[in-house]
C-alpha positions as CSV (number, residue, x, y, z in Angstrom):
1,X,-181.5,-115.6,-102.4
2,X,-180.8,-117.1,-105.6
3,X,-178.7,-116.8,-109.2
4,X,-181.1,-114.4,-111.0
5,X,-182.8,-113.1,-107.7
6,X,-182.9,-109.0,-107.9
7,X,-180.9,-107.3,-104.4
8,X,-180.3,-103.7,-102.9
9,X,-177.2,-103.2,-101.1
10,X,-177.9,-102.0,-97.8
11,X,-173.9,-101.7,-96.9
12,X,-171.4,-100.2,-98.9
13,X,-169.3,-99.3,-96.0
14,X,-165.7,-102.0,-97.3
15,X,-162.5,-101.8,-95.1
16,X,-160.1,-99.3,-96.7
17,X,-158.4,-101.9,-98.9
18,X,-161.3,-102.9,-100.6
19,X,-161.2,-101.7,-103.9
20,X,-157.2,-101.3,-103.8
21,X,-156.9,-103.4,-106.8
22,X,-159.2,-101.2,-109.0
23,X,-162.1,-103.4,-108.1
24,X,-165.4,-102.2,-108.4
25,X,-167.7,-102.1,-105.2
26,X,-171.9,-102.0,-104.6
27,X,-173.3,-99.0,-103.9
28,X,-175.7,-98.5,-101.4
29,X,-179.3,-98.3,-102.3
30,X,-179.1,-99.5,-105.8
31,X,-180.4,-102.4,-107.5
32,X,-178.4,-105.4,-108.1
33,X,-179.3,-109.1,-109.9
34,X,-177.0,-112.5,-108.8
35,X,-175.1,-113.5,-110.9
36,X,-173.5,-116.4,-108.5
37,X,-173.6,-117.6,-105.0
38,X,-170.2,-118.7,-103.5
39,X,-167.9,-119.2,-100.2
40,X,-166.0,-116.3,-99.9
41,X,-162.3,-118.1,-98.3
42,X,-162.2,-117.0,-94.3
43,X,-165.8,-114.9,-94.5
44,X,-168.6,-117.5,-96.2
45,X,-171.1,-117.1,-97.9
46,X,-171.1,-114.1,-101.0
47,X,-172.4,-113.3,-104.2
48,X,-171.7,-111.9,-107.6
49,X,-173.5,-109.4,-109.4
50,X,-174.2,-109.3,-113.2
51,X,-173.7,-105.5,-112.7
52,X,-170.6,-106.0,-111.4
53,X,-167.5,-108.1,-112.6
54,X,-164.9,-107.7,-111.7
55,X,-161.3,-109.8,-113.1
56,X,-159.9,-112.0,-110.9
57,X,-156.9,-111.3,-108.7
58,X,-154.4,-113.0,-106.2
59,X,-155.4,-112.4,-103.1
60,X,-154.0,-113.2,-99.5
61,X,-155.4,-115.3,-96.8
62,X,-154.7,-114.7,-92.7
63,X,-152.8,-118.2,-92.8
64,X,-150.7,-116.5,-95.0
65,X,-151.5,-118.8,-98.2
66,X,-152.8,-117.0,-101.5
67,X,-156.3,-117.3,-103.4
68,X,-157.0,-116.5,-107.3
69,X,-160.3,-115.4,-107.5
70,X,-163.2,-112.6,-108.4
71,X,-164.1,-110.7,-105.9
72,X,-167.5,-111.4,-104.1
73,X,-169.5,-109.6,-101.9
74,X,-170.6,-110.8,-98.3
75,X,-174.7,-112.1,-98.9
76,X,-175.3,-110.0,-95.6
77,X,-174.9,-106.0,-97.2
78,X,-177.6,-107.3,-99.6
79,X,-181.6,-107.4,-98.9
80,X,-183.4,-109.3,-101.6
81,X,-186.4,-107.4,-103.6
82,X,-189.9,-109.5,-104.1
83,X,-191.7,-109.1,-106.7
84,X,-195.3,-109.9,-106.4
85,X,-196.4,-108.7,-109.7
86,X,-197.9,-111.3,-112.2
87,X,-197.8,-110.5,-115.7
88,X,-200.3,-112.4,-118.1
């Protein structure tokens, strides 16, 4: 997977306080494009979607420090789509 690179969720099942913050979640089964890859702090590797942005929030860590970020979503509830079609 890749910035640009068109994804399905195949997860939309988030721990209740996901989406506390008014943040908006992936649905299951719909069609997504990356917008950006990142590291997600104390989970690793994540995206963001162009069809989803989301504004930037504190957020606390398990050590008991504090992140400002946008929300991402863990690369694994996402399958990426290939497209084999050529256009000429």
């Amino acid at each position: 997977m890749e910035k640009g690179s068109s994804v399905v969720c195949v997860n939309d099942k988030f721990p209740p306080y996901a989406g506390s913050k008014g943040e908006k979640l992936p649905i299951k089964d719909r069609l997504y494009t990356i917008r950006e890859l990142t590291i997600m702090p104390e989970k690793g590797l994540a995206v963001r979607l162009e069809e989803i942005v989301n504004t930037p929030e504190t957020y606390k860590l398990s050590n008991g420090g504090t992140i400002y970020f946008e929300c991402a979503f863990d690369i694994t509830r996402f399958i990426e789509i290939q497209s084999d079609i050529d256009i000429d």
